[in-house]
N, C-alpha and C positions, 0 to 999 in steps of 0.2 A: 345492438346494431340497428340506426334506423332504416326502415323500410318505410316509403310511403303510402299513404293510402292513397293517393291519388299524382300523376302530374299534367302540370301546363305549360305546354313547349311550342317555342315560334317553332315553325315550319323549317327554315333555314338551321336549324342547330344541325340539320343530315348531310351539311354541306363540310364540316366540320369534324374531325376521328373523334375528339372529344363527345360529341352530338350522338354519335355511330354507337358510341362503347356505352352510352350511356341506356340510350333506347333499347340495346340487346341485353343489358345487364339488367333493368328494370320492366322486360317484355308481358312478365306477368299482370303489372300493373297498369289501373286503369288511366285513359289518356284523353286528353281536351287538348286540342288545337287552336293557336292564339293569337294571335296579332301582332300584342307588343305586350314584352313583361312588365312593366311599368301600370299599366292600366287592365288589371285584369276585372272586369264589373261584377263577377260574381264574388270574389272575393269583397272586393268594396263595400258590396251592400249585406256583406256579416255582419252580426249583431257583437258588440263587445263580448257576451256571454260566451261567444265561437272560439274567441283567440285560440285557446289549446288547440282544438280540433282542425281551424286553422294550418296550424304549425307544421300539423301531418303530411300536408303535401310538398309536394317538392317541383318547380318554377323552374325550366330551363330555357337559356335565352342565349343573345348574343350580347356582349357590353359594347354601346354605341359609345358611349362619354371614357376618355382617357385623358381626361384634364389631371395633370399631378398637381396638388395644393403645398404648395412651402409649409414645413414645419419644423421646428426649435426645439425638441422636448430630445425624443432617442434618434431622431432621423433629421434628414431634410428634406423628404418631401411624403407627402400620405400618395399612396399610388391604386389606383382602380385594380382590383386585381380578380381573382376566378370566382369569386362569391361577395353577396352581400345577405346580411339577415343569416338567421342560426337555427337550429330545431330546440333549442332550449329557451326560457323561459325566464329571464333574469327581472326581478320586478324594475328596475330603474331605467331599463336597457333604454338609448335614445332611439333606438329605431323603435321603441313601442307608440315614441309619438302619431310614427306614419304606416301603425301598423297594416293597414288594411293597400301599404303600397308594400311593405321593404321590410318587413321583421320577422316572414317568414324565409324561410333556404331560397334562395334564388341563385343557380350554379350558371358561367359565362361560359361559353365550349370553347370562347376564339381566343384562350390561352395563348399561342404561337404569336398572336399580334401583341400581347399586351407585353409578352417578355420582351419580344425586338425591341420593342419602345424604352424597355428598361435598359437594357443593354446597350440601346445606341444612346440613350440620357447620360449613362455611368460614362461608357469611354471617352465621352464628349466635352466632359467636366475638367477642368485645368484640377481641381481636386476630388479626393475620394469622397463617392456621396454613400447612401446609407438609404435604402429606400425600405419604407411602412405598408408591409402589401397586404395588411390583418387588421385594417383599421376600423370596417363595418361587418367583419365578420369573424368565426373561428375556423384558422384553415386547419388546426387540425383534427376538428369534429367534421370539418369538411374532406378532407382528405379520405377520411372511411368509406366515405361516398365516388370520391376521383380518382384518389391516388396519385391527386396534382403535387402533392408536398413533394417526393422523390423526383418525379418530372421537373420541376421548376427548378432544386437545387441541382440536377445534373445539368443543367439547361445553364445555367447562374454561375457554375461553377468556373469556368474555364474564358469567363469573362476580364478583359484583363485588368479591371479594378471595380470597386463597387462592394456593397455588403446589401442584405435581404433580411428585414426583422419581422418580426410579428407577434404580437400576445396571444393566449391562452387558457382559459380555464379544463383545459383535457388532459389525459394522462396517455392516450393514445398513439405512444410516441415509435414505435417498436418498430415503424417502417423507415425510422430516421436512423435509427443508431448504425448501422453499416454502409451510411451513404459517407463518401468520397466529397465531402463539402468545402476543400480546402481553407474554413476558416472563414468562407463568408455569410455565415448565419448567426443572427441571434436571435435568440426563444426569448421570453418572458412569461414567465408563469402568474395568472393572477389569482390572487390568495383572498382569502377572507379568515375570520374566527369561522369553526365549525358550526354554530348558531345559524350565524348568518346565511352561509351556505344552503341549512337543510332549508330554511324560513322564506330565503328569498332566491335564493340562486338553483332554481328549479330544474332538472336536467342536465346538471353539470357533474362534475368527476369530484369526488368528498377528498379532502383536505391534504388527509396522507396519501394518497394515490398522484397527486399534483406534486407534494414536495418529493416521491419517490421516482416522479418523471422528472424532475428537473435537476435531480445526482444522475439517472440514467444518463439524460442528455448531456452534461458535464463529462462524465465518463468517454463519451461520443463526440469529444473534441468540440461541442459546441460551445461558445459563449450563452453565458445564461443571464435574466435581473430577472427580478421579482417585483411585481406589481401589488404594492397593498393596495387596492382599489375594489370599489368605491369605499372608502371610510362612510360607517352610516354609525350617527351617534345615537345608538339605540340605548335603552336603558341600562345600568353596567357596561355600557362602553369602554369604559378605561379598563378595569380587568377583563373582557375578553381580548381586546386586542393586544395587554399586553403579555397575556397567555400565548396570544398567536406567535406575535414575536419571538416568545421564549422557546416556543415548541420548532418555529423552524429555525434558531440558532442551534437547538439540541440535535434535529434530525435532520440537518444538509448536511453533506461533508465538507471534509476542512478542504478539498480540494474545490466546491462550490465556493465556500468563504472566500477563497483567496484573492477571487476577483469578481464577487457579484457587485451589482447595483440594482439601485431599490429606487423606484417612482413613488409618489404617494398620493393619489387622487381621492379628494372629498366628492360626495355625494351631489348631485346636482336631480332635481326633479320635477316634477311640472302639472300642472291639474292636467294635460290630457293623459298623465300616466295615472292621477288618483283614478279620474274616471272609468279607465278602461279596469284597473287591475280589482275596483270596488266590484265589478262584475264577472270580471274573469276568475277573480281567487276571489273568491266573498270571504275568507274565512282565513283570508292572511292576514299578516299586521298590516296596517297601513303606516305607508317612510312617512307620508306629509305628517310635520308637527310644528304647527303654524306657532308654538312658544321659541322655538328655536329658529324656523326661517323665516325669510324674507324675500321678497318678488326680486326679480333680474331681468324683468323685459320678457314680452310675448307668451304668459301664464306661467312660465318657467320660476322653478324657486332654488334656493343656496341659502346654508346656514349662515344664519347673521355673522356680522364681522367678529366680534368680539368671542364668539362662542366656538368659529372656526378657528381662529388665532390661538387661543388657551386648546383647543383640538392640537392643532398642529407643535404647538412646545410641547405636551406631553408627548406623543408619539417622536419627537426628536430626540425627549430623552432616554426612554424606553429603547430606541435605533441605539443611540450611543453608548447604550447600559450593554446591549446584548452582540451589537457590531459596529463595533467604533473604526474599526477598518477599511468598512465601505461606505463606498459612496452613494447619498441621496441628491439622484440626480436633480430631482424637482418634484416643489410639492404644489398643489394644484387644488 
């Protein structure tokens, strides 16, 4: 369970029950008074070496911005929701770009506004929309912390059209499974080879703990997919993932199979990730492998064309080897 070692909270979060439950819940712990979450200087002027230590505290605010972004992939639109940034430690993560603004925990209290918005977006729609409320964060490592996840689906639920998705790398699912969700949620579990996971996906939930949340969740009336994501073509690539594959066709249930879908996100990364992560984990692999990628604008890199391409046939045929049933919604 995290605890923080420190928080940074605007002033107005007490204006807010969210704000209230929070400051009583966390009274032990030490407290800075802020301005705006956005710009906090002492954070800023951390040294890379810091990150971890960083991560420790925990950033409450108000969310100012409720701009919804159109999207085409599981949803139609990415939605600002009660968190952004995570207390784990994924080396590729894009918010390490701007770590020193948004890759630690930063929790929103003003919940109540951000659902109306959804709510009056959904009913408003000549059709069913599908809204992404987990798109810079994980709400249900978040949720340990709120206890927003049951909030929002009871809140969600009795809306009269609309669905609520969100990805995940946690297994922490135990306060979902007796919620009354009439069928408007889907999960997505994102996966890795176990390699990967222990190497680079630092403070996340191990492998079988993820696929035994995502039969829980199944069990619990939700819609599930499963995220292979990111694809990092490490050495032995090709046999560890297509171990992974095998092992989650063996350990879902046939009642998971019946109707999952599977995303498939390649790797994308960037010299402000080698820099930081060269300092923060000295002693990790390093992703950048300048024989396989190639630049994409703004220091940012992606595996050459040709390398992703022969990437992605293999893992289709592997998908079609072990679940020719389901659907890959999109590979990326």
């Amino acid at each position: 369970m995290f605890k923080p070692k420190a928080i940074f909270f605007e002033k107005n979060i007490q204006e807010y029950e969210l704000g209230k439950q929070l400051l009583e819940k966390y009274k032990e712990v030490p407290k800075i008074e802020i301005e705006n979450h956005n710009n906090i200087e002492e954070m800023r002027n951390k040294s890379n070496k810091e990150f971890i230590d960083m991560k420790r505290n925990l950033i409450i605010g108000v969310r100012k911005t409720h701009k919804f972004v159109e999207n085409h992939k599981t949803s139609d639109y990415l939605v600002p929701y009660t968190s952004s940034g995570c207390t784990a430690a994924c080396m590729y993560c894009y918010l390490v770009c701007n770590y020193n603004k948004c890759s630690y925990l930063r929790i929103f209290v003003n919940r109540e506004e951000m659902m109306e918005k959804i709510i009056r977006t959904s009913e408003k729609s000549e059709k069913e929309l599908t809204f992404e409320i987990g798109s810079n964060s994980d709400l249900i490592l978040e949720n340990t912390i709120t206890g927003n996840l049951p909030w929002t689906i009871e809140n969600f639920k009795n809306s009269k059209k609309g669905k609520l998705t969100f990805p995940t790398k946690f297994d922490m699912v135990e306060d979902l499974l007796n919620i009354d969700h009439q069928g408007k949620v889907i999960i997505r579990m994102s996966v890795n080879p176990e390699l990967i996971i222990n190497k680079v996906e630092f403070g996340t939930s191990r492998l079988r703990k993820r696929i035994e949340a995502i039969n829980k969740l199944k069990e619990a009336g939700y819609k599930v997919g499963i995220l292979i994501a990111p694809v990092i073509l490490v050495d032995n690539w090709k046999t560890l993932y297509t171990e992974l594959i095998k092992q989650l066709s063996m350990q879902l249930t046939e009642n998971v199979k019946r109707d999952l879908f599977f995303e498939i996100i390649f790797m994308t990364y960037s010299y402000v990730h080698t820099k930081i992560n060269e300092q923060a984990f000295p002693d990790a692999i390093n992703l950048y492998d300048k024989e396989m990628m190639t630049g994409r604008g703004k220091g940012k890199y992606m595996y050459k064309k040709d390398i992703r391409n022969e990437a992605e046939i293999f893992l289709r045929q592997q998908m079609n080897k072990y679940f020719p049933k389901n659907e890959i919604k999109y590979v990326v």
